[in-house]
Backbone as CSV, one residue per row, in Angstrom:
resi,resn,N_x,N_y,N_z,CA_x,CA_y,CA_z,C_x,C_y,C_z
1,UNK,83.761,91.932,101.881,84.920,92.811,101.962,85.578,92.948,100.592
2,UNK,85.368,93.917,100.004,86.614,94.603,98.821,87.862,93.643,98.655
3,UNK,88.531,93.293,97.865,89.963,93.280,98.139,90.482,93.634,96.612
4,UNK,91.727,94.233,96.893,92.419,94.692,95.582,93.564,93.950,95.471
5,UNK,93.474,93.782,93.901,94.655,92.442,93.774,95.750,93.166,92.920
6,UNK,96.812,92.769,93.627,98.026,93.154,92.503,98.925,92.194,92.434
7,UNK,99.114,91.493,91.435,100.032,90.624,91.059,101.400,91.062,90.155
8,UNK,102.589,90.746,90.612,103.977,91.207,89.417,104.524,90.125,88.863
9,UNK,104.082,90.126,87.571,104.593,89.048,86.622,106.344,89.323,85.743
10,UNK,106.713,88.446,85.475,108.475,89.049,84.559,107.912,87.829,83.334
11,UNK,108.297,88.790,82.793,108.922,88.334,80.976,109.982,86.833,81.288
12,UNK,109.352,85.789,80.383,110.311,84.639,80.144,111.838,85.499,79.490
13,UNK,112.911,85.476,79.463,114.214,85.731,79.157,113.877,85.650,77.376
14,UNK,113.126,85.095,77.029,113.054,84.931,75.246,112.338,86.405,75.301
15,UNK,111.292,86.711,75.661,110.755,87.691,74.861,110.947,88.833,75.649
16,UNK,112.201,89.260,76.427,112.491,90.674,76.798,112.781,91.991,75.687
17,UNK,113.269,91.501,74.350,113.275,92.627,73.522,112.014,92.812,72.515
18,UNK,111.589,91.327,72.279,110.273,91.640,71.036,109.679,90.882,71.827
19,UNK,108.059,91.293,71.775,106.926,90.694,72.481,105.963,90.229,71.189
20,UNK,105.451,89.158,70.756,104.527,88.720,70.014,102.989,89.437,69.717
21,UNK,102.752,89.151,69.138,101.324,90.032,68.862,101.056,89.349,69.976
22,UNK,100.790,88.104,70.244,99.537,87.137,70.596,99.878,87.281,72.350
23,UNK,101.267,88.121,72.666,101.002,88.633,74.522,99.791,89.520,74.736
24,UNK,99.739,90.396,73.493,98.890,91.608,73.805,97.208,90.718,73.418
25,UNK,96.949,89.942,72.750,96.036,89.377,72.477,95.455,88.606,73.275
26,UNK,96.723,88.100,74.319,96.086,86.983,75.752,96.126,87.785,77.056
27,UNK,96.708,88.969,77.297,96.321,89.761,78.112,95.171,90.683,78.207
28,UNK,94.731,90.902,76.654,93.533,91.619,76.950,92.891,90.584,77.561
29,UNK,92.636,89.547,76.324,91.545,88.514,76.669,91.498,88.449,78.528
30,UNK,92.921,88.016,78.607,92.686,88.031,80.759,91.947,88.936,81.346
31,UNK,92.328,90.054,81.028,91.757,91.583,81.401,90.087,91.288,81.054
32,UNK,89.663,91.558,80.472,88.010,91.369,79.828,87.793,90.348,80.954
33,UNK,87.814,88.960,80.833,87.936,87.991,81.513,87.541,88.195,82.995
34,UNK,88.205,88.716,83.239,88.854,89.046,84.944,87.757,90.430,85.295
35,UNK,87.942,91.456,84.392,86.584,92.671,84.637,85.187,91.566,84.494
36,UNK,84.934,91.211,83.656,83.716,90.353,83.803,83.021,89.858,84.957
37,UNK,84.114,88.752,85.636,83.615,87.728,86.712,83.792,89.131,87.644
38,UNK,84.474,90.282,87.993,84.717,91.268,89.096,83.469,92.363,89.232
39,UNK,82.439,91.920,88.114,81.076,92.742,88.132,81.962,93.950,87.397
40,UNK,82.563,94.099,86.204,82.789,95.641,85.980,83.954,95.985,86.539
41,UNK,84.921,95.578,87.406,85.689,96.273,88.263,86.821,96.165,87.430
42,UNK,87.450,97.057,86.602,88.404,96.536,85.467,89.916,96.099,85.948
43,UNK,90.391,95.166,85.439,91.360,94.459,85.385,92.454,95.489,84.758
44,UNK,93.502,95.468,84.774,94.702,96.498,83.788,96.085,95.668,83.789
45,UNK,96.903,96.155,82.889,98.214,95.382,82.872,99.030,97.213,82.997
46,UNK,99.547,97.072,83.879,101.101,98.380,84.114,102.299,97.506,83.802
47,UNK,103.059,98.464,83.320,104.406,97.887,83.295,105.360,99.125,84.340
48,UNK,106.343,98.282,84.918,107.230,98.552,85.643,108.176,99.808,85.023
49,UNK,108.437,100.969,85.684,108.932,101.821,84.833,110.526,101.836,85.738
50,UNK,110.867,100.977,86.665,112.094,100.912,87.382,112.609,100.315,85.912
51,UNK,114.333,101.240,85.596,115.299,100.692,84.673,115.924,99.248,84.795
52,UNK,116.088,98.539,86.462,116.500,97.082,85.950,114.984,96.542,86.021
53,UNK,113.863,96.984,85.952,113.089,95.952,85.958,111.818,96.317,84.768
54,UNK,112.660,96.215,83.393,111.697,96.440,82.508,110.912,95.337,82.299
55,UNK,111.409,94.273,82.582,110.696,92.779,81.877,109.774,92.336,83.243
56,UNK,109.346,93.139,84.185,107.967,93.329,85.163,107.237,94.179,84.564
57,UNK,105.720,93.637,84.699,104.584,93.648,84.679,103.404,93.759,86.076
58,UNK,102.615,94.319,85.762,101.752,94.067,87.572,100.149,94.259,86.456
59,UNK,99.148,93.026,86.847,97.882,92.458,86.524,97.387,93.567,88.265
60,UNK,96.523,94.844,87.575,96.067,95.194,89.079,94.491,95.511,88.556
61,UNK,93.907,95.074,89.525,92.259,94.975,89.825,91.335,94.746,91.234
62,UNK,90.314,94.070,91.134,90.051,94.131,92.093,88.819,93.505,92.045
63,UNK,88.203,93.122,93.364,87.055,92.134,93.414,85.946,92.669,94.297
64,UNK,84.664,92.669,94.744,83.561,93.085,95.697,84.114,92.132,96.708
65,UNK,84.229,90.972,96.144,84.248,90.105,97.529,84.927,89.302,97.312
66,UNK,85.584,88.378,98.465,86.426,87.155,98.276,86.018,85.841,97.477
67,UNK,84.298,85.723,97.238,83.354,84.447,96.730,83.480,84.816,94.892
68,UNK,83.494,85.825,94.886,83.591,86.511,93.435,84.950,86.045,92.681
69,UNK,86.055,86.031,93.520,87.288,86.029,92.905,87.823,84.477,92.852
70,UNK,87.192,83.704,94.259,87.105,82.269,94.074,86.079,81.887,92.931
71,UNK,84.995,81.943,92.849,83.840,81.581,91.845,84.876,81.783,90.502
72,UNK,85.233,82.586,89.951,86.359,82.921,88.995,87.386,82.264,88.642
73,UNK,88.273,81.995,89.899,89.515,81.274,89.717,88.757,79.819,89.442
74,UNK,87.509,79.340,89.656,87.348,77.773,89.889,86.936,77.168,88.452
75,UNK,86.444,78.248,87.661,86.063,78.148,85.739,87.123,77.497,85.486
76,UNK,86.764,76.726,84.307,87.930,76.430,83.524,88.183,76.948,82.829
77,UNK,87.882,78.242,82.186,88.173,79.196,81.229,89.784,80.013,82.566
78,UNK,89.682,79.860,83.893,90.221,80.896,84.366,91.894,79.703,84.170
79,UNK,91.557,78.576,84.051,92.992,77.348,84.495,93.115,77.540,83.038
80,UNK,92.578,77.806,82.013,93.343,77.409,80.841,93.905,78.755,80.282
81,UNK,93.267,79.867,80.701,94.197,81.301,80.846,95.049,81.334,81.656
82,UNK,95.368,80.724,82.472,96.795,80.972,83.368,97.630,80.396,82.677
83,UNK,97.296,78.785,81.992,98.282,78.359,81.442,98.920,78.711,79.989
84,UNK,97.665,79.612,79.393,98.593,80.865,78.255,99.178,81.504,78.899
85,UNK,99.032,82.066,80.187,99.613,83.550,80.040,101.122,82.802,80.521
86,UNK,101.235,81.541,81.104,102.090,81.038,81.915,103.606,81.042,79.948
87,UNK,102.722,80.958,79.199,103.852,80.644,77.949,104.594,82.257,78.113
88,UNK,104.226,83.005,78.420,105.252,84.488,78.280,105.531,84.617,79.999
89,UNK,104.778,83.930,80.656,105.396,84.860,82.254,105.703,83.985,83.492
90,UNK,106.297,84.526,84.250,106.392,83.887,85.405,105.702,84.794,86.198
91,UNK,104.532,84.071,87.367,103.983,84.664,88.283,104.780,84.812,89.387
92,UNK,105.398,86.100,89.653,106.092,86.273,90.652,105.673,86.006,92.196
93,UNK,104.735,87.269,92.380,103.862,87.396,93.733,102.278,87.682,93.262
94,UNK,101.454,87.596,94.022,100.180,87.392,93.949,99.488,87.978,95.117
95,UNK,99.170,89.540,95.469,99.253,90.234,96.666,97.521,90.377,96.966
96,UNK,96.433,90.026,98.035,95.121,90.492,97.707,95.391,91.271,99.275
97,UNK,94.934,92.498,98.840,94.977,93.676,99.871,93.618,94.427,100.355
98,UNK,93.181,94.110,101.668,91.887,94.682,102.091,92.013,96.413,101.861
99,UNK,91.478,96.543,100.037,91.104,97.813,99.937,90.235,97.732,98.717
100,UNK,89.698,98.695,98.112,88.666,99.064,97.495,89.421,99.840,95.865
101,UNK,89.746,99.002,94.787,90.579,99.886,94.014,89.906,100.628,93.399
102,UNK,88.414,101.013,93.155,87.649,101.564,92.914,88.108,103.336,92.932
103,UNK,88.030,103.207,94.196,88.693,104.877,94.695,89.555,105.564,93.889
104,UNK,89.888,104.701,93.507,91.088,105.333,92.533,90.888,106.117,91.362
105,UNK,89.512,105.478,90.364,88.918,106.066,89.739,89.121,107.487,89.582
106,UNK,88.858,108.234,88.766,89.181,109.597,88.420,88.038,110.265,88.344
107,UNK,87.620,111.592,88.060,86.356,112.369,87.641,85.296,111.359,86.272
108,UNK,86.507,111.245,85.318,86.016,110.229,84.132,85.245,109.126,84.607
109,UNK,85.674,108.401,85.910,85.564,107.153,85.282,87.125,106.218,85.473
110,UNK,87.784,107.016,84.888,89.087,106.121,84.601,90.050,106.017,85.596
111,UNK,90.733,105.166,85.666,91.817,104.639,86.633,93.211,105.422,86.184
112,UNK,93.892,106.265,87.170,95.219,107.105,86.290,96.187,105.998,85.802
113,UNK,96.735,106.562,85.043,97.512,105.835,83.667,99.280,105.641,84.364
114,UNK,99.261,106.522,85.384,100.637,106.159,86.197,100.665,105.626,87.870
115,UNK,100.756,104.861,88.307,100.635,104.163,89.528,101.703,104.192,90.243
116,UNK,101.676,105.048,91.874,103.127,104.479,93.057,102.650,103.903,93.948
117,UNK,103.099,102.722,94.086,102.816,101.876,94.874,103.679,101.504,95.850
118,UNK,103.341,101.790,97.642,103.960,102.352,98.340,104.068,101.002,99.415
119,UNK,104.812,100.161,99.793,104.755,98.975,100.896,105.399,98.990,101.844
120,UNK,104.598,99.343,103.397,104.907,99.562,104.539,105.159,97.849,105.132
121,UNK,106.050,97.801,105.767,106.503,96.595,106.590,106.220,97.215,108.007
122,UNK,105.170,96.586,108.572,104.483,97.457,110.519,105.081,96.338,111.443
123,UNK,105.895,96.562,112.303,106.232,95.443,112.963,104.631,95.047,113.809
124,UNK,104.665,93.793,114.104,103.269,93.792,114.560,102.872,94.419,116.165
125,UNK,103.306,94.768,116.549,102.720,95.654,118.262,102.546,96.862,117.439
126,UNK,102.656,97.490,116.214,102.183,98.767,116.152,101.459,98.937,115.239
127,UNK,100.635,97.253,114.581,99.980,97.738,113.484,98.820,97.957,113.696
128,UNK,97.909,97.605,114.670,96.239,98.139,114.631,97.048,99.906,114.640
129,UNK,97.881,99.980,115.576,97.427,102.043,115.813,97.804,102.187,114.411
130,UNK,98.880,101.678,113.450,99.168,102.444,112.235,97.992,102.384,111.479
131,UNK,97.104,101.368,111.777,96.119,101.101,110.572,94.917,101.789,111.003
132,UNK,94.940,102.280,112.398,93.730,103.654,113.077,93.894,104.922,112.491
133,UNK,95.846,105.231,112.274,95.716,106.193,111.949,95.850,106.698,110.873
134,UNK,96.131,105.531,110.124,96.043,105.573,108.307,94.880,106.138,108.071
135,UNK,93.963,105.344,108.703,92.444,105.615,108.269,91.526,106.507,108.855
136,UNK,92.350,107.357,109.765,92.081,108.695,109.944,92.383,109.889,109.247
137,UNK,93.233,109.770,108.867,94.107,110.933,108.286,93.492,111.050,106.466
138,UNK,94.222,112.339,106.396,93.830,112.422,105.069,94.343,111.296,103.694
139,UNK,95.270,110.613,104.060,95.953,109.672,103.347,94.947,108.779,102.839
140,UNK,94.150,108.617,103.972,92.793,107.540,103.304,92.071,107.811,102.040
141,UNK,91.867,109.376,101.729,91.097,109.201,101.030,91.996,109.455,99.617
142,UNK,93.185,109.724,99.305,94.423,110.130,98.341,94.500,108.727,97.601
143,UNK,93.729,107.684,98.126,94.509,106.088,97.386,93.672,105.132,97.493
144,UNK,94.117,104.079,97.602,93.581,102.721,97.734,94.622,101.458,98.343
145,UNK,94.262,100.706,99.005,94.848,99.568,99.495,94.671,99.708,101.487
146,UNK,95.920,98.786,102.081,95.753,98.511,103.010,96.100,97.480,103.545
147,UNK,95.682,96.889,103.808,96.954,95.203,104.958,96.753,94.300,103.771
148,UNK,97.977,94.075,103.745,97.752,92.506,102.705,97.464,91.560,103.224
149,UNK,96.196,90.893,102.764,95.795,89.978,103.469,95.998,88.371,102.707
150,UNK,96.993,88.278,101.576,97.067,87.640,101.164,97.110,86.508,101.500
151,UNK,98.095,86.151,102.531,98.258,84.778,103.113,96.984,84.041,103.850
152,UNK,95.877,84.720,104.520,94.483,84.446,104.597,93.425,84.137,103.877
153,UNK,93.745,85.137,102.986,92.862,85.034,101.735,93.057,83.814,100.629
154,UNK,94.701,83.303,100.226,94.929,82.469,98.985,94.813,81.030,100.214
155,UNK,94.736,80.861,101.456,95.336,79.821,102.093,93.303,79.168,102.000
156,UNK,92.401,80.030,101.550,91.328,79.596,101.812,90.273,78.526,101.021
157,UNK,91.079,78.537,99.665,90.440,77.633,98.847,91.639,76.816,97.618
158,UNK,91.256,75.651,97.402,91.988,75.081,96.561,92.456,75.699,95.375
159,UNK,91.368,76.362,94.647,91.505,77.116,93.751,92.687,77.865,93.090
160,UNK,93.209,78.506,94.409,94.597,79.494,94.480,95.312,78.293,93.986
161,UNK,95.645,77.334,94.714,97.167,76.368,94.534,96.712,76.190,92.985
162,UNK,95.521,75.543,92.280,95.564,75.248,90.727,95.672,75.866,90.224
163,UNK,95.750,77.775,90.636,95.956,78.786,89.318,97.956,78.696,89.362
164,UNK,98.246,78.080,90.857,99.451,78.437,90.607,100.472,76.942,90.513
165,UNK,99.652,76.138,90.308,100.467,74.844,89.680,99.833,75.278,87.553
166,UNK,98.526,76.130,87.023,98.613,76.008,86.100,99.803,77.047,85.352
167,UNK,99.960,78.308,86.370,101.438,79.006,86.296,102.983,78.604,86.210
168,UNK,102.734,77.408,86.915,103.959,77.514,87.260,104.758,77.542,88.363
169,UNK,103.548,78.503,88.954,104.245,79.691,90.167,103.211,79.648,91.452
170,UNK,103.594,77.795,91.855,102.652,77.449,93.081,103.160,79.066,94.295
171,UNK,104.265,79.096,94.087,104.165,79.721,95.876,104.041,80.961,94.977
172,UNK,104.086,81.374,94.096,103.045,82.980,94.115,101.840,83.345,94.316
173,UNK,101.032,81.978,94.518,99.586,82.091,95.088,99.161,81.761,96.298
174,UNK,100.554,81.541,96.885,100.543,80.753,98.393,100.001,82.072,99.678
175,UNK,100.978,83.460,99.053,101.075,84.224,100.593,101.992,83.903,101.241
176,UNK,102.434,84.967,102.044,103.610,84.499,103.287,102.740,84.490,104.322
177,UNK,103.049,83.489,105.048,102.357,83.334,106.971,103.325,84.788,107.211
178,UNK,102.808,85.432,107.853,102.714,86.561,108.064,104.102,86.292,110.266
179,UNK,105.259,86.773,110.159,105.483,87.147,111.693,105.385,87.976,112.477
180,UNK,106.955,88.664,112.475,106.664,90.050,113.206,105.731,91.062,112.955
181,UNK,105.814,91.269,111.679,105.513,92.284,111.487,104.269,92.201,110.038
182,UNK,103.418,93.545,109.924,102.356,93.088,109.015,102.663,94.436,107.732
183,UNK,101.977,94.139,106.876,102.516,94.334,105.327,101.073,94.963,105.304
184,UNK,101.354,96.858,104.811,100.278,97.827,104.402,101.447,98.159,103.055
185,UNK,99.930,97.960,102.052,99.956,98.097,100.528,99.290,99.377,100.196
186,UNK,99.474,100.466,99.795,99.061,101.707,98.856,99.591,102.368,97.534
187,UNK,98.289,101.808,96.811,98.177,102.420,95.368,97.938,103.731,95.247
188,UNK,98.144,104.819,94.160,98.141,106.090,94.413,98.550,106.868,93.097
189,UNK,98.147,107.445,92.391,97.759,108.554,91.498,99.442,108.851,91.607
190,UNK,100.287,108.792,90.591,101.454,109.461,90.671,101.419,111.245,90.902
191,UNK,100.611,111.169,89.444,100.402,113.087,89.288,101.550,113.463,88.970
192,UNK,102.069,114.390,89.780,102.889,115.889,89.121,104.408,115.144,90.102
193,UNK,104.498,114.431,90.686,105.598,113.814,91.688,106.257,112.581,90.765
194,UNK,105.405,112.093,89.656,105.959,110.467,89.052,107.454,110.935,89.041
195,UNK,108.122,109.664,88.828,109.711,109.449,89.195,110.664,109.711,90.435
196,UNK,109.532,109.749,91.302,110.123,110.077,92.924,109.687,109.266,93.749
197,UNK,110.386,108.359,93.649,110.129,107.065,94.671,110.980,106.699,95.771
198,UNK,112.100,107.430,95.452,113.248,106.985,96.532,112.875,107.316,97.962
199,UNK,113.308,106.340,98.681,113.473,106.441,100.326,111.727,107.610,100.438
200,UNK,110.818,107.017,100.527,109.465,107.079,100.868,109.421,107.409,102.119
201,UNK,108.756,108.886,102.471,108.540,109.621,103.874,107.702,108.415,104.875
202,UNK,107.808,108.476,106.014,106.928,107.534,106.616,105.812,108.960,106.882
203,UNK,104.617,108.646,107.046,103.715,109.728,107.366,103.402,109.911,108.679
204,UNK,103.874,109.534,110.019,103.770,109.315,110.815,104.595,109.668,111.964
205,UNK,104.497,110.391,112.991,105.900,110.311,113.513,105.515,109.517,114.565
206,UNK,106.507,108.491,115.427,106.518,107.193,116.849,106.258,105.920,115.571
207,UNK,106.575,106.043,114.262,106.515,104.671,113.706,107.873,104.890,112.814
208,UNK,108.758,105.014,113.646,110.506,104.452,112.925,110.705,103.387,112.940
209,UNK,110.447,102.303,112.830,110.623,101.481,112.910,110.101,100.596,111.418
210,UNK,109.267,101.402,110.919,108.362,101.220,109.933,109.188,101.294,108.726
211,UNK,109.490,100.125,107.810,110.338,99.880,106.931,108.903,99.996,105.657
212,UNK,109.821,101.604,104.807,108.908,101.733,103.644,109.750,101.737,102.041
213,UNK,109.019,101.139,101.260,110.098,100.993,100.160,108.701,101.104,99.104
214,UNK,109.039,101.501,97.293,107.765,102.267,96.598,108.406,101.981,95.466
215,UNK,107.183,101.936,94.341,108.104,101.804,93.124,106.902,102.587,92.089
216,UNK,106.871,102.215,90.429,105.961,103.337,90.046,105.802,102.047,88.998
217,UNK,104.427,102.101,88.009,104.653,101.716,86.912,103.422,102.688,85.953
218,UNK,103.833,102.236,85.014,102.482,102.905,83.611,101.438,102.042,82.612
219,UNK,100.306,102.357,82.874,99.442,101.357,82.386,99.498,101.172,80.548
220,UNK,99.141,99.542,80.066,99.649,99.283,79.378,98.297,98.925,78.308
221,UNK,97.632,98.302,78.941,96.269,97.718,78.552,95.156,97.316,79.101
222,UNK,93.961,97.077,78.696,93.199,97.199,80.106,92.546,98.093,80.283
């Protein structure tokens, strides 16, 4: 199974106005790194284009399979890159979402350079039909993502907890146990709409209940 990873990192409080050469020098390196072990599937750094949240970042990529991204995290090349990148960031959240970021891809080749990223909260009695009819509709084929399956996915190997004791940021690799309700993630081509994120249409009508909130960022490196 695919899964697409998006992680949102923040700036330590020291380097919110000047960033060092050597951020841009340990993020590529991650990026390369991370496309490598993903067979090709490139790694990118966006930055957050919301005004209070310049000092966010989001690491978005993606893996063929769940053995790929463990095999990866278990190197020691992958524990002693967390603990550089850990000198400029705090790992906020750590999201792996049953989708394919591939799709996203463009005519080129390339992944678009502006990203809205759209997070449905489904209370749970209505999420198989929302997720029947997501994936009916034309919406499926406009993006990428889908149920976060994070809390399944990081709860499955040791691995996760050592990238996030070498962070810092044990419970950003933890996942939430999941209650009421279940968490659909979509990535998506800004285009000719970027800077319109507010109060996000639900696409659906009999799902009011469906708490949607979206934000945008612009790719940085990667």
């Amino acid at each position: 199974m695919p899964l697409l990873e998006l992680a949102t990192v923040r700036l330590h409080p020291s380097l919110t106005s000047n960033l060092p050469d050597s951020f841009t020098a340990t993020w590529t390196r991650a990026c390369a790194l991370a496309t490598s072990a993903a067979k090709g599937i490139p790694f990118q750094i966006y930055h957050s284009t919301t005004p209070s949240s310049k000092d966010v970042y989001y690491l978005v990529g993606g893996w063929q399979s769940g053995d790929d991204h463990i095999a990866f995290l278990s190197t020691p090349d992958a524990v002693i890159l967390a603990k550089s990148i850990g000198e400029y960031m705090t790992v906020e959240l750590v999201q792996h979402i049953d989708g394919d970021i591939r799709v996203l891809n463009r005519g080129d080749g390339e992944r678009p350079k502006r990203l809205k990223v759209t997070t449905y909260k489904v209370p749970k009695s209505m999420a198989d039909n929302w997720a029947l009819k997501w994936n009916n509709s034309r919406l499926a084929g406009a993006g990428a993502g889908g149920r976060d399956m994070s809390f399944s996915v990081q709860k499955q190997h040791k691995a996760f907890k050592q990238m996030g004791e070498a962070t810092n940021s044990v419970t950003a690799f933890g996942g939430k146990e999941e209650g009421d309700s279940r968490t659909w993630v979509w990535l998506e081509d800004s285009g000719n709409e970027f800077g319109q994120t507010e109060r996000p249409e639900l696409p659906f009508e009999g799902f009011d209940a469906v708490h949607a909130e979206a934000f945008e960022m612009e790719h940085v490196l990667g």
